[in-house]
N, C-alpha and C positions, 0 to 999 in steps of 0.2 A: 504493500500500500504506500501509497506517496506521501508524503510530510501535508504537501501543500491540501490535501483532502480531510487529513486531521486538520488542519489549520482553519479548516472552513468552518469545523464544528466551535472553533474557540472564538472567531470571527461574530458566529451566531450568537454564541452565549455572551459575549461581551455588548452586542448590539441589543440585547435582550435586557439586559443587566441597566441599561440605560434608563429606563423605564419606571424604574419601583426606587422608594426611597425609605428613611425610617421612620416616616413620623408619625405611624400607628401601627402597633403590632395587636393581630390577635389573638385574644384566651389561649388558645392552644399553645404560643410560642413558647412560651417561660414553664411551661408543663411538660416541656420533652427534654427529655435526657439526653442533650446532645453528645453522648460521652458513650452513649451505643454505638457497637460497629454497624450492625445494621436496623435503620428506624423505615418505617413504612408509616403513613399518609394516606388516610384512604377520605372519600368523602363525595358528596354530590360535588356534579359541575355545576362550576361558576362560585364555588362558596369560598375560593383562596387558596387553593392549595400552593402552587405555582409561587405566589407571594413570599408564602412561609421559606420556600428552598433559597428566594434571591433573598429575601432580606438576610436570612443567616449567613448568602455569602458577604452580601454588602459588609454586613455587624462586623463579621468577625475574620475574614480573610482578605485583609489589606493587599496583600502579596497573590494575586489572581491565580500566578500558576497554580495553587497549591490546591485549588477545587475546581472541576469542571462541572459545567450543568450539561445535560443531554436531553431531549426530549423525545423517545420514541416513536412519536407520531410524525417526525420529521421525514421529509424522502428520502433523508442521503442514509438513513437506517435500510431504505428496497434494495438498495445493492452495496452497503458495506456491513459489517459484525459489530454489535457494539465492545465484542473484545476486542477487536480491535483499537477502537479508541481508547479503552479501559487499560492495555498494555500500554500505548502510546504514552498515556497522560502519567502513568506509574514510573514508565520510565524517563521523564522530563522532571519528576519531583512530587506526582500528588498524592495528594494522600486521603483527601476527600472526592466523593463522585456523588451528584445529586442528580438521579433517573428521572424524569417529569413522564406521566403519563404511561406507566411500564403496561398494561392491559394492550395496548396496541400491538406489542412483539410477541410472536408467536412462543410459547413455552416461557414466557415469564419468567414465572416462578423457577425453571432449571437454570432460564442464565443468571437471574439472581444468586441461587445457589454456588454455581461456577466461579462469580464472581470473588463470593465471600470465601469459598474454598483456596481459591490459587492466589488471591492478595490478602493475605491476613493483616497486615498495615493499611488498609484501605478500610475507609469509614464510605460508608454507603445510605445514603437518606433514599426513599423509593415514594413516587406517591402515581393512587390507582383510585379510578374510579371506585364510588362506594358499594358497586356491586360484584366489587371481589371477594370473591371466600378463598380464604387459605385453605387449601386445602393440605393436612399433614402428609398425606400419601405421594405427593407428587412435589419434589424435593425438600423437605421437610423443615420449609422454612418457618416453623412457626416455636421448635425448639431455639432458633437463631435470632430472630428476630424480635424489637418490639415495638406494638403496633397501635398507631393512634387513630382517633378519626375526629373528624372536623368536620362542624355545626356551621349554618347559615351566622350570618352578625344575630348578635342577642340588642334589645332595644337599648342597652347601654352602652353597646358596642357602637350603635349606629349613633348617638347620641356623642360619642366622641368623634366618629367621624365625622359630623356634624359642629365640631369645634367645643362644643360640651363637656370640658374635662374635670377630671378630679372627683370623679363618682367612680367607687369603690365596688369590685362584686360584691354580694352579699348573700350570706347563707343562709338557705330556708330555714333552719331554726330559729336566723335572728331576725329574719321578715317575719315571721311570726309574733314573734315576742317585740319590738320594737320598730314597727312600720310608720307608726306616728310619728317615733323623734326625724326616721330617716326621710320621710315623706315631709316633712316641713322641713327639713335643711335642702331637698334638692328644690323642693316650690317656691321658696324662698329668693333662688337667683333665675328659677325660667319659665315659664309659662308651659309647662308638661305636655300640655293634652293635643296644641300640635303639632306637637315632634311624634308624638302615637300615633299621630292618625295619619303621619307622613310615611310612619315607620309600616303600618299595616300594609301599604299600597304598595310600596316603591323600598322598603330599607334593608331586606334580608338577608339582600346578597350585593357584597362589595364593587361592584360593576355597575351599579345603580348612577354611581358619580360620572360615567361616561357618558350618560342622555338618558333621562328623564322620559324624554319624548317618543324614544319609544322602547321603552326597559319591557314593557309589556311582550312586546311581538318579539323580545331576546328571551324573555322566558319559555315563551311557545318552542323556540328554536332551540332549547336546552334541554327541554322536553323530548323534542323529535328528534337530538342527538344521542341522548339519553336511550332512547326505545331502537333505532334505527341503526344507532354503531356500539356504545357499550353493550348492551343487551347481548348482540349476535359476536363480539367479542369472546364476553366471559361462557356465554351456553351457544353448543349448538342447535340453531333454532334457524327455521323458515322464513321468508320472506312472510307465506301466510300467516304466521304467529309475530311476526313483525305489526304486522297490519290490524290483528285481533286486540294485541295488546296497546294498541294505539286505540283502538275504538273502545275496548274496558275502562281505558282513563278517562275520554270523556263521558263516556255513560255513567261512572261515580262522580265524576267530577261536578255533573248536573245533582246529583241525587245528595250528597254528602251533608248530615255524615248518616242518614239513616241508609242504612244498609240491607239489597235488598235481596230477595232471595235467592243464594247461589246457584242454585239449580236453575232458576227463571232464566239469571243474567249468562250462566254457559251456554244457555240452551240459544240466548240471542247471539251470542258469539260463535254458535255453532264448531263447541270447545265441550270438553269433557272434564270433570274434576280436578281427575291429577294435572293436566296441561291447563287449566282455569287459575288451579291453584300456585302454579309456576308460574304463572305471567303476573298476579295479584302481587306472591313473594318479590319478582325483580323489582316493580312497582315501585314496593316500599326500599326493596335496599337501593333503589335510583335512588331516593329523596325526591318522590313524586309523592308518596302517599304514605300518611302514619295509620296503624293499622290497632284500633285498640278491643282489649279483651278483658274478661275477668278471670282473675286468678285463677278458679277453682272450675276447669272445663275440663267434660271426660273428651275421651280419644275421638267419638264420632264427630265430637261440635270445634275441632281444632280448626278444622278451614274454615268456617264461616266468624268474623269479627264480631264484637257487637256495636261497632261504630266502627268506620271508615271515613278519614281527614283526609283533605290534600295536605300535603308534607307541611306547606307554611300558608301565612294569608297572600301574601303576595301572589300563587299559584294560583286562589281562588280569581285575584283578578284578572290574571293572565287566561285562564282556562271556565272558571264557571259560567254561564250564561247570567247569574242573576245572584249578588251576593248577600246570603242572610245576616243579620245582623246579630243574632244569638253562633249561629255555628260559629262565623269569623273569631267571635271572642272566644271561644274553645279550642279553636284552631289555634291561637294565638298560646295561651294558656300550655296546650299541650301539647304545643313547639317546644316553648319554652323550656319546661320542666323533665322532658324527655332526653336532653343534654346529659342531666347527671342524677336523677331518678328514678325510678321503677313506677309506668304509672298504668294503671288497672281501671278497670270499669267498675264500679260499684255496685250494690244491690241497688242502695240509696245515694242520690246526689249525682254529681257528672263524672267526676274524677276520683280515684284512691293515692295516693300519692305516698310511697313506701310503705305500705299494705298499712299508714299507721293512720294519716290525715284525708279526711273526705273531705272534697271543696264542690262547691254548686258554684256556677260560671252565670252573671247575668246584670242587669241595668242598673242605673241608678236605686229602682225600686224593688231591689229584689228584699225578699226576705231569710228567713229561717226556718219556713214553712216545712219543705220537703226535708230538710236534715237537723229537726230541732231535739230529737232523740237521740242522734247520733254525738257521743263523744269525741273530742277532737276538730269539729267539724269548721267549718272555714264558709266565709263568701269573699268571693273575686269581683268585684263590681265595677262597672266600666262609666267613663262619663264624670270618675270622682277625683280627685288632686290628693285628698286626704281623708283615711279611713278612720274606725274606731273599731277598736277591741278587735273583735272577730269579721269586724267586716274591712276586708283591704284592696288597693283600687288596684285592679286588674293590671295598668302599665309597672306595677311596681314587680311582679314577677317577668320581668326583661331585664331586673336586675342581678339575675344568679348568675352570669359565666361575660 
């Protein structure tokens, strides 16, 4: 192989590198152990991954040669080895390799392995669509590796992007306990409610700040990248089940989140169970659709949900024909809380939230009607700046990550 063909890849990464800067890192960066030989990245498109790999080189590799970035889905991958770059760049000095996009090269997972077998000085960061499963059997990278995944912006996230700084995560325990004090120290410098309502529409995902104008119709197309290339990537699968599972999304996407008879909706997709229930699973691990259940379901009622969201609200505007104003806020809700909690459908109330706290999701006038028996029990209430006691304003959980 010729220098000057390595040299195109370094060419690219430095043109690429121009790009991103550091004046906002997200959740995830400070949470990964960059001190693994090998970290993996997984997560929907469009939510940042790419970001996290430049800014780490930006941060902390003053000295270029010492990390390459690669991006898989590039051409010059159709007719060169990425070991080959990978020897190249080892033997010029580096010591770091940041893979963009590994789901694109056939066998993955073995040149990963490869990789980390024949340069054991080589730190290798990897990021892959979030509809990759590790699978242990096929080079077993999951004894080797560790592995993160990354969330859409949280409303505090977007809140800083938005120039809004110096609001701290905060842990559900202590929104619980202390939503008053914290909810009158952030109302106190902003006017809350329309950075929510901007955040609902347009704030989930970091690309929002390229055009407003039509962030919408970039969704659609994240979507139909989503279904159309990662999908038949990671499974082999049909152009017909390409097209099935495109029409599954908007038929819940209209219906959401009640959830309607799976047998009905196969029988429209002119799909059968196990292939029904294959396409619903990619769904959710695209970051198209969150899929909620109750704890205690025997083996026959596993496929069917008892609620079906689109993943975030901004999907609902991208994709719903007509957006409810009750669902959106549980969309939102259990966006939010599904970051770094366990959340369940209840007998009673909308959400379970670590098998311990029930919350009811609803307006200004909601009550304690439907969960006033229940111990522990929570209202989320939309429309409010500041809560009491047991009742807390809905934008205040965009404050956990």
């Amino acid at each position: 192989m010729k220098d000057i063909s390595i040299e195109e890849l370094y060419r690219s990464f430095e043109r690429r590198l121009r790009g991103y800067d550091l004046r906002f890192f997200r959740y995830l960066y400070s949470g990964i152990d960059w001190n693994e030989r090998l970290i993996g990245i997984k997560g929907p498109k469009g939510c940042g991954k790419t970001t996290i790999l430049m800014q780490r080189i930006l941060k902390d590799f003053p000295e270029r040669d010492k990390a390459l970035y690669i991006s898989l889905d590039d051409l010059w991958f159709s007719a060169n080895s990425p070991m080959d770059a990978v020897e190249r760049h080892c033997q010029w000095g580096g010591t770091h390799l940041f893979m963009d996009e590994v789901h694109y090269y056939p066998k993955w997972q073995q040149l990963l392995k490869n990789i980390y077998d024949q340069y054991p000085e080589l730190h290798i960061v990897y990021t892959g669509s979030s509809m990759l499963q590790i699978d242990s059997a096929k080079g077993d990278l999951s004894r080797r590796q560790t592995l993160y995944s990354l969330q859409g912006l949280s409303f505090r996230e977007f809140l800083e992007f938005e120039g809004i700084t110096g609001i701290p995560v905060v842990r559900l325990e202590d929104l619980l306990c202390s939503h008053e004090e914290i909810a009158r120290e952030i109302t106190s410098r902003i006017r809350i409610m329309p950075y929510f309502h901007a955040y609902l529409q347009h704030g989930y995902y970091p690309f929002y700040r390229e055009s407003q104008y039509n962030y919408h119709l970039r969704l659609k197309e994240v979507a139909n990248t989503v279904i159309e290339v990662d999908y038949p990537l990671v499974d082999e699968i049909s152009v017909s089940t390409i097209r099935k599972t495109k029409k599954m999304l908007m038929i819940l996407a209209a219906r959401v989140p009640q959830t309607p008879k799976m047998s009905e909706l196969y029988h429209q997709l002119e799909t059968d169970r196990n292939q029904g229930l294959k396409m619903l699973g990619a769904l959710k691990r695209g970051g198209l659709l969150s899929l909620l259940s109750s704890k205690n379901r025997s083996y026959k009622e596993l496929g069917r949900p008892d609620k079906i969201y689109l993943d975030n609200t901004n999907l609902m505007y991208a994709l719903s024909p007509e957006i409810n104003t009750g669902t959106m806020r549980e969309t939102f809700f259990f966006n939010q809380l599904k970051q770094a909690h366990t959340v369940t459908y209840p007998a009673a109330g909308d959400f379970l939230i670590d098998n311990r706290a029930t919350f009811e999701i609803g307006g200004r006038g909601k009550d304690f009607t439907q969960i006033r028996s229940i111990q522990d029990s929570y209202l989320a209430v939309d429309e409010v700046e500041i809560g009491h006691r047991n009742r807390i304003p809905l934008w205040m959980f965009g404050l956990l990550y």
